[in-house]
VEXROMAR-127024 format. One line per 3 residues: for each residue x, y, z of C-alpha. Coordinates in nm, 2 decimals, m for minus. Layout:
% residues N
X/Y/Z; ...
END
This chain:
% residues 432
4.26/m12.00/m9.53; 4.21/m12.17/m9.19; 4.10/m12.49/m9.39
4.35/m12.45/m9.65; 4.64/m12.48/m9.39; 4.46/m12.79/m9.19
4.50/m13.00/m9.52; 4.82/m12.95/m9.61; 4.91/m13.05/m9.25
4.71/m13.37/m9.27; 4.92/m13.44/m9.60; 5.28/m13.33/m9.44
5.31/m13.04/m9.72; 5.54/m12.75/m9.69; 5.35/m12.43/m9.70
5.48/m12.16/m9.90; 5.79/m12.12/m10.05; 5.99/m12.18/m9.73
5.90/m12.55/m9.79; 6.10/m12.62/m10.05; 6.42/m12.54/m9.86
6.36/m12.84/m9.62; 6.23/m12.58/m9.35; 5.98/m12.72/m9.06
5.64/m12.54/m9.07; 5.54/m12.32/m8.79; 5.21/m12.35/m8.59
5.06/m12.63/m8.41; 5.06/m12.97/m8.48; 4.77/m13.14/m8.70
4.62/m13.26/m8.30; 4.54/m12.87/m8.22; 4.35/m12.76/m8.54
3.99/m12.78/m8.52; 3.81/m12.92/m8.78; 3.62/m12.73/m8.97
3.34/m12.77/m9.27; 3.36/m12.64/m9.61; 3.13/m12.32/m9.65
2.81/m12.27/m9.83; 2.73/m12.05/m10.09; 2.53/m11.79/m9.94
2.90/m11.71/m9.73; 2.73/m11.73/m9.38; 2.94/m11.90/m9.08
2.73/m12.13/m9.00; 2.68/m12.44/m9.27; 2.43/m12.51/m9.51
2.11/m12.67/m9.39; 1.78/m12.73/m9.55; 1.64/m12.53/m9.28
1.77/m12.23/m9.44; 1.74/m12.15/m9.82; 1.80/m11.89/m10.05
1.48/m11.92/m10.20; 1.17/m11.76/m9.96; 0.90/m11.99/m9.82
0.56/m11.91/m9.92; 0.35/m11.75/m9.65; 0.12/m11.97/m9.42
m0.19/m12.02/m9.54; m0.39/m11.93/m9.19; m0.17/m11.64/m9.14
m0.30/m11.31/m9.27; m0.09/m11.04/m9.39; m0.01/m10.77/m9.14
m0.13/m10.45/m9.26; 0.09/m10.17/m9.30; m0.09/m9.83/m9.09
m0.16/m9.56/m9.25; 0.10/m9.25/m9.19; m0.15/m8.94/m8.99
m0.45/m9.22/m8.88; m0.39/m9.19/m8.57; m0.51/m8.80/m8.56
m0.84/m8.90/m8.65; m0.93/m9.13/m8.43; m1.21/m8.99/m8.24
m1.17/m8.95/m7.86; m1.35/m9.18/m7.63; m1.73/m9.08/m7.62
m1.64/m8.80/m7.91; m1.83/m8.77/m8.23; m1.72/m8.73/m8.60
m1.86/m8.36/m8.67; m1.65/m8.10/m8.84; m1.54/m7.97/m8.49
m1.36/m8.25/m8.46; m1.20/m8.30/m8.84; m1.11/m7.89/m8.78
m0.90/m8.03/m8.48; m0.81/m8.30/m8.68; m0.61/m8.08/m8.96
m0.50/m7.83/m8.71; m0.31/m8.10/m8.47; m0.11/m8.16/m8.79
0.01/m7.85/m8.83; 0.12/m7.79/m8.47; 0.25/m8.15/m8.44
0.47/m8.11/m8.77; 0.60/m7.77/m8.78; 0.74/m7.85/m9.16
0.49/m7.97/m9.23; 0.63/m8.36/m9.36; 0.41/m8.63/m9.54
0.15/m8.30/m9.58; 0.06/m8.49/m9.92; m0.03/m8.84/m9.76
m0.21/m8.64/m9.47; m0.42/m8.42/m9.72; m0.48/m8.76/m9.99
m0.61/m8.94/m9.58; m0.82/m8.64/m9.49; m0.98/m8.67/m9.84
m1.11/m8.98/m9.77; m1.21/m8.91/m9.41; m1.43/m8.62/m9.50
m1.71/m8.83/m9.53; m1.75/m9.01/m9.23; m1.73/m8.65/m9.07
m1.98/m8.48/m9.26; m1.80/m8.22/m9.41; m1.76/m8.35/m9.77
m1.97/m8.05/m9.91; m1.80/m7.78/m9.63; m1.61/m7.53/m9.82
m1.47/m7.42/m9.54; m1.28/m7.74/m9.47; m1.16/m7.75/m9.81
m1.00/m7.47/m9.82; m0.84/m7.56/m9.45; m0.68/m7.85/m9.65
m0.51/m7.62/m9.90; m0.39/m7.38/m9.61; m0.20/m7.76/m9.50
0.07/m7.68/m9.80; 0.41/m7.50/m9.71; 0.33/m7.15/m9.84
0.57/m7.02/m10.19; 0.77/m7.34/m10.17; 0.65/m7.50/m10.47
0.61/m7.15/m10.73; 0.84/m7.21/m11.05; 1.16/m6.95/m11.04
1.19/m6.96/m11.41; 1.08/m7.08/m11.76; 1.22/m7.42/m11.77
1.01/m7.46/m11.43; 0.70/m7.31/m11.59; 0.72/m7.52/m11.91
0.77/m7.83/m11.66; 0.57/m7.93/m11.40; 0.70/m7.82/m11.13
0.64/m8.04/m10.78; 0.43/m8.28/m10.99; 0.30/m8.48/m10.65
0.22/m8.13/m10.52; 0.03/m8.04/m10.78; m0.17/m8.36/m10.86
m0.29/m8.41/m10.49; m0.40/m7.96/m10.51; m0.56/m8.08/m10.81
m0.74/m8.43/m10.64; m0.87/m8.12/m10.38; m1.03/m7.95/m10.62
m1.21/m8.23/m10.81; m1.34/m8.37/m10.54; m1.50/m8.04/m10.46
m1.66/m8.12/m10.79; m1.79/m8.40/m10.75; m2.01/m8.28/m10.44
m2.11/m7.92/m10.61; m1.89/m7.72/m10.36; m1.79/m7.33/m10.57
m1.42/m7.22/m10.52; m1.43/m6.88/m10.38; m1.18/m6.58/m10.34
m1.02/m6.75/m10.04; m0.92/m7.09/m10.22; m0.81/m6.83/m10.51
m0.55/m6.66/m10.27; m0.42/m7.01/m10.15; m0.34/m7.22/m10.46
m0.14/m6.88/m10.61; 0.04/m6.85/m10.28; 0.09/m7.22/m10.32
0.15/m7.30/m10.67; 0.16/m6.95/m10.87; m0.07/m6.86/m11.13
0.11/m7.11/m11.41; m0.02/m7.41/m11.24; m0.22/m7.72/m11.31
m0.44/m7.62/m11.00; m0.48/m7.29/m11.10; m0.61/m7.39/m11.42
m0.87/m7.62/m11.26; m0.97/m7.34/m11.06; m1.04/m7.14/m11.36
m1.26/m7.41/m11.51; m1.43/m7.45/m11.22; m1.54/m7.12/m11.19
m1.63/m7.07/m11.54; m1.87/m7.40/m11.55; m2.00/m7.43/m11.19
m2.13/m7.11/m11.26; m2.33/m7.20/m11.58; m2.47/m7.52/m11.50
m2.57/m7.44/m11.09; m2.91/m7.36/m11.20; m2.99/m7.57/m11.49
m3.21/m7.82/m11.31; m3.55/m7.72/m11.36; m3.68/m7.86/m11.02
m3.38/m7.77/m10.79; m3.33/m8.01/m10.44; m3.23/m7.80/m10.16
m2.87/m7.87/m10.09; m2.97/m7.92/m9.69; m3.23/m8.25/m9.74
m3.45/m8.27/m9.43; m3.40/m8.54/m9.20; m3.76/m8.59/m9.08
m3.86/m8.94/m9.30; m4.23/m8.74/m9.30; m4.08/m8.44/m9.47
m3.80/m8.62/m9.72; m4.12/m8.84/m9.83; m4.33/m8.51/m9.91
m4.03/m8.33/m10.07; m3.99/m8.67/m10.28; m4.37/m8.70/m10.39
m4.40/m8.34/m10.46; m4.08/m8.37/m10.69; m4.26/m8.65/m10.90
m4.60/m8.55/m10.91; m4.63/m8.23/m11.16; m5.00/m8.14/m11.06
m4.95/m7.84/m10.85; m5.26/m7.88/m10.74; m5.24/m8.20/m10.57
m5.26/m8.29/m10.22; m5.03/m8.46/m9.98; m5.20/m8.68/m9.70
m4.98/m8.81/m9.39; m5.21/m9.13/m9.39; m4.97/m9.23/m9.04
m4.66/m9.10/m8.86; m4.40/m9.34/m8.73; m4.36/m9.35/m8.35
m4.09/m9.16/m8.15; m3.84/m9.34/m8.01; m3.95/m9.34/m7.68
m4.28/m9.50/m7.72; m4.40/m9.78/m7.82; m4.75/m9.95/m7.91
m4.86/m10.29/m7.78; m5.08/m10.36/m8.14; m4.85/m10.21/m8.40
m4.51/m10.19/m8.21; m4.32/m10.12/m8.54; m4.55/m9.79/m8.71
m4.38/m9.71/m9.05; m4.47/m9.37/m9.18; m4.72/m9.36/m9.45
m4.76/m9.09/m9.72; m4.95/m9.03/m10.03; m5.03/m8.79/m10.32
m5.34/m8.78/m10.52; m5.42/m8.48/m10.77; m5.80/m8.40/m10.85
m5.75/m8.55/m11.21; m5.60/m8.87/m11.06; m5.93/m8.91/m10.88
m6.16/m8.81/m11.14; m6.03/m9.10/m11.31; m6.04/m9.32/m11.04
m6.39/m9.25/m10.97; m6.48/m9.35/m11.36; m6.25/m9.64/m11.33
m6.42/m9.99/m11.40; m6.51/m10.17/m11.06; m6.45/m10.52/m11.25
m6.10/m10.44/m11.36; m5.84/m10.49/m11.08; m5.59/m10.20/m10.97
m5.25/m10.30/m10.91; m5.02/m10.15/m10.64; m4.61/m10.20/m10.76
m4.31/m10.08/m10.65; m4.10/m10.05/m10.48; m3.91/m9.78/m10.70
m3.63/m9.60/m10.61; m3.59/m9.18/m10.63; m3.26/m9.05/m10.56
m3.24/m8.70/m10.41; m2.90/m8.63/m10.41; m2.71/m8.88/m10.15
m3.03/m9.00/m10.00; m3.28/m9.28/m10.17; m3.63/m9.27/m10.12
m3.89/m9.60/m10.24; m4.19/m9.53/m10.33; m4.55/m9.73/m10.48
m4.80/m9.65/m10.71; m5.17/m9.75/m10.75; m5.23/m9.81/m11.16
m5.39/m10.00/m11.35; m5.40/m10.20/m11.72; m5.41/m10.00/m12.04
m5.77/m10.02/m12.19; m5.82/m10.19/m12.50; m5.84/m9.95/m12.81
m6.25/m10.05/m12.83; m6.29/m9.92/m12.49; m6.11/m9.60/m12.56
m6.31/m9.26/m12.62; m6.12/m9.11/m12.90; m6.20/m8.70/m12.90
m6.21/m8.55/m13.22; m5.95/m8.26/m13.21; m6.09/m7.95/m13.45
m5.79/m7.87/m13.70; m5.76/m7.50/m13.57; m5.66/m7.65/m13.25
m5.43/m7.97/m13.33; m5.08/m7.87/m13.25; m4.94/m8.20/m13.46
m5.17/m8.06/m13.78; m5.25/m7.74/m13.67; m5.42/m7.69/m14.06
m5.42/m7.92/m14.36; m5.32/m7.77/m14.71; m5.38/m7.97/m15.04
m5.04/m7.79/m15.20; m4.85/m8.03/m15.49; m4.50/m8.02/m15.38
m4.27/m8.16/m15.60; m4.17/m8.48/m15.38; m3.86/m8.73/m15.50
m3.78/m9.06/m15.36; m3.58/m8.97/m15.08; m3.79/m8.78/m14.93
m3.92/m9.02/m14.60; m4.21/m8.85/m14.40; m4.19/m9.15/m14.18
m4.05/m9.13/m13.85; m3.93/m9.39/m13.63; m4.05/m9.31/m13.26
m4.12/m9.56/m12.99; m4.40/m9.49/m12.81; m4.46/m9.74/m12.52
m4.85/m9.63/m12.38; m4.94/m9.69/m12.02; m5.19/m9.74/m11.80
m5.30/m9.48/m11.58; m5.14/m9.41/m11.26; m5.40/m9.32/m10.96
m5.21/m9.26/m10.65; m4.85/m9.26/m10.55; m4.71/m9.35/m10.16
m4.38/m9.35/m10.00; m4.37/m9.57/m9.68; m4.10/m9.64/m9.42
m4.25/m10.02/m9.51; m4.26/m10.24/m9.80; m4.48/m10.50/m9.68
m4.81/m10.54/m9.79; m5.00/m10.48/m9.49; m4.82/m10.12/m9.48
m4.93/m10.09/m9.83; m5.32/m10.21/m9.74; m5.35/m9.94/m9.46
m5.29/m9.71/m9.76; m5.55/m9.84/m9.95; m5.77/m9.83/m9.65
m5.70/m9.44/m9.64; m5.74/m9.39/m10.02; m6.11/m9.49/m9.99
m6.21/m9.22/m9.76; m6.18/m8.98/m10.05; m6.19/m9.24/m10.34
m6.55/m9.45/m10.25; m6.54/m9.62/m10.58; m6.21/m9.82/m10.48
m6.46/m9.99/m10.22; m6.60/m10.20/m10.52; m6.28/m10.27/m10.70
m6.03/m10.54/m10.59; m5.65/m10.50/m10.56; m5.31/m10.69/m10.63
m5.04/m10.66/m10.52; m4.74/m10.63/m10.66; m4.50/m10.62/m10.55
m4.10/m10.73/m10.57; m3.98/m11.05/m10.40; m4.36/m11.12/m10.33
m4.55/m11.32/m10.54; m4.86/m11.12/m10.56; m5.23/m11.18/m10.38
m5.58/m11.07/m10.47; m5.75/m10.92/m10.23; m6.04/m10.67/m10.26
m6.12/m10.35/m10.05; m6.36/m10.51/m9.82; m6.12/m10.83/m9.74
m5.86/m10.60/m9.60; m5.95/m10.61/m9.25; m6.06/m10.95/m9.28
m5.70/m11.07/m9.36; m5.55/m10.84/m9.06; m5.80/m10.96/m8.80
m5.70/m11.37/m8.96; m5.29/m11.28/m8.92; m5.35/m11.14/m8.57
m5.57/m11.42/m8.50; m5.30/m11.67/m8.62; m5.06/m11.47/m8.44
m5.25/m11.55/m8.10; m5.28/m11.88/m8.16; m4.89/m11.96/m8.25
m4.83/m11.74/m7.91; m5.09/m11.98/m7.67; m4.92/m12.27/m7.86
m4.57/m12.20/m7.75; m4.74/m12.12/m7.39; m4.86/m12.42/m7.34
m4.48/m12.55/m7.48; m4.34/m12.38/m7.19; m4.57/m12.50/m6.92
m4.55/m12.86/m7.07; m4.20/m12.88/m7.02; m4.19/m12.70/m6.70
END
């Protein structure tokens, strides 16, 4: 209006309709008014400028975005010099529930305690499972009546109870009476939880002891030990032996020739070196790997000694007596009545092999590791003495080298090694 009244004083107009009556207008002369700019559109005092726009500037592109903090981190940071063990992550979930007596944001917490559970250790602890449960208000979320049954009722609630459970799932962990008694004081017994608890129970149950050749749930943390359960896992000879051909060093020592001593550990049944002993000398072994074995979280790499399939003239087929062929166990000339569609053909893809000798699992995947093995396989195999060895042998591209030119090519590297360290001596002394 201010603007308004400062033209029609710079054009002499009457304002209103007191004007018309020849009356004089009121207010201070045209001298006194301040002049004043038209407004923008974005209705802001100040005017218009292409400094300011209604349309946001794209971020800078050196400028990262700031990261939003997650609500509850800060109760698991660890304290300084402090571990992550389930001591801690008990503390953890308890300081929640004395710092929030109502327990608000209990969802986001229990979805961020989830995900911490294993960096603490305690992803298959039943016991801190079910202290996450015991983190939800207490017959808040039951359903009063039928609409609230037929509904779900505290749908957030229920999904994160549920994303509790199936992560105890995932890592093998059985629900028992206690995680019963929470989710019906939680949710009731007409609950998506409740159900899942139900299913758990009923198929946990059935399929805990399916596996033929069970892995203790504890794996041992010696490498000498997780390489013996590992071998003795694939080799189904009960009767073979397990050699600890070398242990690594403790931590605390060191030696001058080897300083880095990988563990070294094999398996050899007595059929495996029957075979071995009738192998042909002028036909090369071949060590490959590595290959990986998963027991359970951990992965182990092991190598195996084999070599080529023999060619069908070298083969000693052994005529099988019909009594005791289990394909044909007896051959009757009967005259079925046989149409076209009957097919006695079968299609079955048998891939044949060569035999395997020896199998190792090292803390090493080098190949002169892998040659000390060798080394320690001919003190109970002689013949592999006289037969020569390649290795292969991944992201290598393979060498030949027989039994007795092992030790040649470790006393040439550590001769080279000596000469490349007298070289950069004599660097040193040069430019001092």
């Amino acid at each position: 209006m201010s603007y308004v009244r400062a033209v029609l004083l710079s054009r002499g107009l009457p304002k209103g309709p007191a004007g018309t009556h020849g009356s004089t207008l009121l207010g201070p002369p045209f001298s006194q008014v301040l002049p004043l700019f038209p407004r923008g559109l974005h209705c802001s005092a100040t005017p218009l400028t292409s400094a300011k726009s209604l349309v946001p500037r794209p971020p800078e592109p050196g400028k990262k975005p700031v990261k939003i903090p997650t609500p509850h981190e800060e109760l698991f940071q660890p304290a300084p010099g402090g571990s992550r063990d389930k001591a801690s992550f008990v503390r953890a979930v308890q300081s929640f529930g004395q710092h929030n007596v109502r327990k608000r944001g209990h969802v986001d917490f229990i979805y961020l305690a989830l995900r911490k559970m294993r960096e603490y250790g305690v992803e298959g602890d039943l016991a801190a499972y079910n202290l996450l449960l015991d983190v939800f208000p207490k017959e808040v979320f039951l359903p009063r009546n039928i609409f609230q049954r037929i509904f779900i009722h505290y749908p957030r609630q229920q999904e994160c109870g549920v994303a509790v459970l199936e992560q105890m799932e995932n890592h093998g962990v059985m629900p028992n009476k206690e995680t019963e008694f929470l989710l019906l004081q939680i949710f009731g017994r007409r609950s998506h939880p409740m159900l899942k608890y139900v299913r758990m129970r009923l198929w946990l149950t059935r399929f805990q002891n399916v596996n033929p050749f069970p892995v203790p749930r504890e794996l041992p943390q010696d490498a000498v030990e997780l390489a013996t359960l590992s071998l003795r896992h694939m080799e189904p000879d009960l009767s073979a032996r397990v050699t600890v051909y070398q242990k690594p060093l403790p931590d605390d020592m060191t030696d001058p020739v080897d300083p880095i001593q990988p563990h070294i550990v094999g398996i050899q049944s007595p059929d495996q070196q029957d075979a071995l002993a009738h192998h042909n000398p002028a036909r090369p072994l071949f060590v490959e790997g590595p290959f990986s074995l998963w027991l359970r979280n951990k992965c182990v790499y092991y190598h195996i000694l084999r070599a080529d399939l023999l060619p069908p003239e070298e083969t000693d087929q052994e005529e099988i007596p019909e009594e005791w062929n289990l394909y044909y166990p007896m051959k009757l000339d009967l005259d079925y009545a046989s149409s076209s569609w009957d097919d006695y053909e079968f299609d079955i893809d048998e891939v044949e092999e060569g035999p395997v000798f020896a199998i190792c699992v090292a803390g090493a995947h080098d190949q002169d590791t892998l040659a000390k093995w060798i080394q320690g396989l001919q003190e109970t195999n002689p013949a592999l003495a006289r037969t020569p060895v390649v290795f292969r042998l991944a992201g290598s591209t393979g060498e030949l080298l027989t039994a007795s030119g092992l030790e040649d090519s470790h006393q040439s590297r550590r001769e080279g090694q000596e000469e490349d360290e007298e070289h950069v001596q004599r660097q040193q002394q040069g430019q001092s």
